[in-house]
C-alpha positions as CSV (number, residue, x, y, z in Angstrom):
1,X,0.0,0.0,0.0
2,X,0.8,3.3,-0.8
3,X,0.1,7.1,-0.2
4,X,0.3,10.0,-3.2
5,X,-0.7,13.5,-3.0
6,X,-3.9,14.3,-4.8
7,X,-1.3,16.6,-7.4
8,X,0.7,13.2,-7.9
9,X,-2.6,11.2,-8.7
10,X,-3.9,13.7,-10.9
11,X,-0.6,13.7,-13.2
12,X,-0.1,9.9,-13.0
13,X,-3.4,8.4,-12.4
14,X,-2.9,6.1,-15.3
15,X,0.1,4.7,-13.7
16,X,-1.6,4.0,-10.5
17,X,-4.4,2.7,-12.1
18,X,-1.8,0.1,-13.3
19,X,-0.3,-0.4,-9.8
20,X,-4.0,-1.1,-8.6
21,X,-4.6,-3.9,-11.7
22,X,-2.0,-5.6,-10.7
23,X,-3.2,-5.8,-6.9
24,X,-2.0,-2.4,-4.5
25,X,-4.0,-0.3,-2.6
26,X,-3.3,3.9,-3.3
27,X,-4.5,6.1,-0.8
28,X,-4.6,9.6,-2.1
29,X,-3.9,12.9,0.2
30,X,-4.7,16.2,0.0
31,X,-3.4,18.6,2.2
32,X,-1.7,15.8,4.6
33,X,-5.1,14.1,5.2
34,X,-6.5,11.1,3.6
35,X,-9.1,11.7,1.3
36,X,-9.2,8.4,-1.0
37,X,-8.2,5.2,-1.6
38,X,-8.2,2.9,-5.2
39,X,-8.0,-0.7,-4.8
40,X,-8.5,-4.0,-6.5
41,X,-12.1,-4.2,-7.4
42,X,-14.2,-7.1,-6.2
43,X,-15.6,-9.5,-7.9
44,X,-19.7,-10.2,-7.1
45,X,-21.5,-13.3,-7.9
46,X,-25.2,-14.6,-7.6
47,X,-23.7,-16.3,-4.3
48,X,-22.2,-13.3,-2.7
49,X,-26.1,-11.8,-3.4
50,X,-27.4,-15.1,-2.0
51,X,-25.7,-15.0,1.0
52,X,-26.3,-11.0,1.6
53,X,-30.1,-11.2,1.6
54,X,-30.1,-14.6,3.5
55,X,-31.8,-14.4,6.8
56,X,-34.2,-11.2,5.4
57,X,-37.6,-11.8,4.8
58,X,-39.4,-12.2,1.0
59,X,-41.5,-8.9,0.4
60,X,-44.9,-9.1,1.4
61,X,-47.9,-10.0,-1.3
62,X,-48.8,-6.5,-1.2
63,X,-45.5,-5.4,-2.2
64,X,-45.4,-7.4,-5.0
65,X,-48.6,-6.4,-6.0
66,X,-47.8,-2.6,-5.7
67,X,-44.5,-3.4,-8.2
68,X,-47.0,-4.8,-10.5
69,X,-49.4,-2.4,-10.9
70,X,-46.6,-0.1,-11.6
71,X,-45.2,-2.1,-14.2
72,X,-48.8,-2.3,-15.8
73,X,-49.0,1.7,-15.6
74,X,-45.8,2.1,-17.4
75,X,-46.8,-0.4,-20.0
76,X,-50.0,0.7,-20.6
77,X,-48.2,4.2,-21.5
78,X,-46.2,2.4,-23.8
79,X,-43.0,4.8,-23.8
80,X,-40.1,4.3,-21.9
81,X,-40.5,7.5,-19.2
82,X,-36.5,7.6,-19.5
83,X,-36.4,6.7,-23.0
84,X,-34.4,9.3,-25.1
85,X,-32.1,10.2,-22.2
């Protein structure tokens, strides 16, 4: 692990980029304080989601009816809301 000045990231961010890809962590200062930090990004699977909501309840039927009328309003509109953006 290592620590660069905002001013150094800025001029040779691709370079820590680099240094990050291959595995270390960059923590980035500005003014003496830490203010940042880059590191290897992780990897998410179905099971890392799996195990996260494991132990929380399934919505209730009411909620899943709510999502559904929704859905119905937006497709009885027929155009994207967002569409175009």
């Amino acid at each position: 692990m290592r620590t660069v000045s905002a001013t150094e990231a800025s001029r040779r961010f691709s370079d820590l980029l680099d240094a990050v890809a291959a595995g270390e962590t960059v923590t980035i200062s500005r003014g003496g304080k830490m203010v940042a930090e880059i590191r290897p990004a992780t990897r998410r699977t179905g099971r890392d989601l799996r195990a996260a909501l494991q132990g929380i309840a399934p919505p209730e039927d009411r909620f899943e009816r709510d999502i559904a009328e929704a859905v119905a309003l937006l497709d009885a509109e027929g155009e994207d809301p967002w569409g175009g953006r």
